[in-house]
C-alpha positions in Angstrom: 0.0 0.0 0.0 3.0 2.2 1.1 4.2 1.8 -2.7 1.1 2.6 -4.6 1.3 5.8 -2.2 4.6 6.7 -3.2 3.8 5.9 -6.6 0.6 8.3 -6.5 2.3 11.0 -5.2 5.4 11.2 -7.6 2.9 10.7 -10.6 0.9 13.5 -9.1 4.4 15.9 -8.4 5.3 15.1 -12.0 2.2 16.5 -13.2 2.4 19.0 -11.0 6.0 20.0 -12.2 4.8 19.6 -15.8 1.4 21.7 -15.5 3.8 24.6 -13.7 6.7 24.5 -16.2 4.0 25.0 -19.1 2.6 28.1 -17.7 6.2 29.6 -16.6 7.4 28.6 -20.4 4.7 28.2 -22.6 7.3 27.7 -25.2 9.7 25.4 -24.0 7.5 22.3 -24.7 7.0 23.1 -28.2 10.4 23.3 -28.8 11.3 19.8 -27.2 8.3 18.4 -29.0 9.3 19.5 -32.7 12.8 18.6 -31.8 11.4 14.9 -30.5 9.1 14.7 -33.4 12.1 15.8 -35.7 14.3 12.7 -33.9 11.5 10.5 -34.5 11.3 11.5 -38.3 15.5 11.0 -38.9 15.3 7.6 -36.6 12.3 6.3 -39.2 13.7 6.9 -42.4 17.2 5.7 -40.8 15.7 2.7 -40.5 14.0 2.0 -43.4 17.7 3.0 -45.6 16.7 6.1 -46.8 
């Protein structure tokens, strides 16, 4: 029970954190995001040769 309490509460500080570091930066996800999605895009076509 002890765990699932701990687990609870970091899920809930992690949203926290994440919900608080959106409206401080609004921008800084977008960023990481297009960068990620960029990543993603260069991992795919790695992959399939191209």
């Amino acid at each position: 029970m002890s765990d699932m309490k701990r687990h609870g509460l970091i899920m809930v500080g992690v949203l926290v954190t994440v919900v608080a570091v959106r409206l401080i930066f609004p921008g800084f996800f977008d960023g990481i995001s297009d960068s990620m999605v960029d990543g993603i895009s260069h991992l795919k076509s790695w992959t399939r040769g191209g």
